[in-house]
N, C-alpha and C positions, 0 to 999 in steps of 0.2 A: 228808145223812144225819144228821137229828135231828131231835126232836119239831118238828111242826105245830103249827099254831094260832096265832092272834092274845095268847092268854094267856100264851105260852112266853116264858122270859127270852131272853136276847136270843143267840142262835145263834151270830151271826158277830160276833164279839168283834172291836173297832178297837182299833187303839192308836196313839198318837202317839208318833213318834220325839222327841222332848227334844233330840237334837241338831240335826239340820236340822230340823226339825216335819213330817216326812212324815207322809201317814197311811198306815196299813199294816192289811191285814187281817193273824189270827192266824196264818195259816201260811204268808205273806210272810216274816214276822218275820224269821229266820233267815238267811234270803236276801240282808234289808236289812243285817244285821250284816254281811257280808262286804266289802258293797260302804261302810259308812259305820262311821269308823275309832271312831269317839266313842259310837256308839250303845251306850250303857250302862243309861241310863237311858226306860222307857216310862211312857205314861200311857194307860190305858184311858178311851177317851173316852163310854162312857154313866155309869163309878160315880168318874172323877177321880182313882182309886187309882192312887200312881207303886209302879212294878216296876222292880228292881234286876236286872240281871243274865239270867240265864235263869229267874228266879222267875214272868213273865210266862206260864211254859206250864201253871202249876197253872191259871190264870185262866178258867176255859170257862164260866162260864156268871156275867150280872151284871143289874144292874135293867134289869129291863123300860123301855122308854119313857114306858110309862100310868105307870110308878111313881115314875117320875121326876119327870115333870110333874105329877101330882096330885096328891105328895105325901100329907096326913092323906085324902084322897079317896078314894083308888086303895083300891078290895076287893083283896085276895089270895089269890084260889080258888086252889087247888092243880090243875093241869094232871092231867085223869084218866091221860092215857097216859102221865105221868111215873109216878103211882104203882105202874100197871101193872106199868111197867117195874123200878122198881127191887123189888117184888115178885117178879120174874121174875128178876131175876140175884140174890137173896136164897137163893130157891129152887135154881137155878143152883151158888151155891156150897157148897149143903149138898151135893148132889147131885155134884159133883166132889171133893169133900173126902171120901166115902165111902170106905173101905180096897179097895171092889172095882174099881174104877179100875184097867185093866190098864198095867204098868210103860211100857209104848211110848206108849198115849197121856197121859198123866198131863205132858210138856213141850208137846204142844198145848194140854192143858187148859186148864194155867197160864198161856200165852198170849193164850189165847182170855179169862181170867177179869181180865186186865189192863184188855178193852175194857167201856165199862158201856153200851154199844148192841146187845147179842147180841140179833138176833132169834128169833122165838117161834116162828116157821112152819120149816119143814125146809127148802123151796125156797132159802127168803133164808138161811138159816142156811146152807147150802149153796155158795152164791153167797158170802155174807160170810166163813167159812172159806179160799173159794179165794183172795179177793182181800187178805185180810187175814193169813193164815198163810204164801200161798200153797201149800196142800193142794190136789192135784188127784187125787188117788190117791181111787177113789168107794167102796175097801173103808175108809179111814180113815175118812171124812168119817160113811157110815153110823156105823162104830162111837163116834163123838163125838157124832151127831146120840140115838144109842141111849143113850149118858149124861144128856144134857141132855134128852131126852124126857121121863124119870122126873120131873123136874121141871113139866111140863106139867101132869101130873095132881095137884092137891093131896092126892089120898088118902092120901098119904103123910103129913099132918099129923098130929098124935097128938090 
């Protein structure tokens, strides 16, 4: 559940545990703290950055591979469907921040405006609400999918 593409930064963020040197994907992490008394310290193994603490969960996205290794080489195009995207929950959060927003759903909103993967189509948006709020109620979900729709259309630009 994240951008495609060979150009994207690097998705599945490692990290090295510092105390025994496990490697750990990012949503291990947490898991390994339980089990490893010391684990205090991490080290993201593509950009070498140590993370203190729970500081490690800002961490989601870091250089690419090409970028790493080719250094002054490496182009830096900008990923089209990142742009998209964060066009789209730009859009998104004007569009939820409106005062017409009725009082019931407005703690979905705010939930929903936490995540920066909201998709664009209804189906997924649908689908991502259920699994992700857990909303299954199909009169909510309409009335969420009817807020964030207005954002679809740019007409509303000035």
């Amino acid at each position: 559940s994240g951008p495609r593409g060979a150009s994207s930064p690097a998705v599945m963020v490692f990290f090295v545990c510092e105390a025994c040197n496990e490697s750990l994907k990012k949503n291990k992490v947490e898991a390994h703290s339980y089990t490893c008394r010391n684990c205090w310290v991490l080290t993201c193994v593509d950009c070498n950055k140590q993370f203190n603490g729970d500081t490690y969960a800002a961490h989601n996205a870091c250089v690419s591979e090409a970028q790493r290794y080719e250094g002054k080489l490496y182009d830096g195009r900008t990923n089209k469907g990142d742009v998209k995207q964060a066009l789209w929950i730009s859009r998104v959060q004007a569009c939820a921040s409106e005062p017409t927003v009725q009082a019931h759903l407005r703690p979905h909103v705010e939930r929903l405006l936490q995540h920066d993967n909201i998709p664009r189509k209804r189906a997924k948006f649908e689908n991502f609400a259920k699994n992700s709020l857990r909303l299954h109620d199909a009169k909510t979900l309409g009335a969420l999918w009817a807020i964030f729709e207005k954002a679809a259309t740019p007409a509303s630009a000035p």
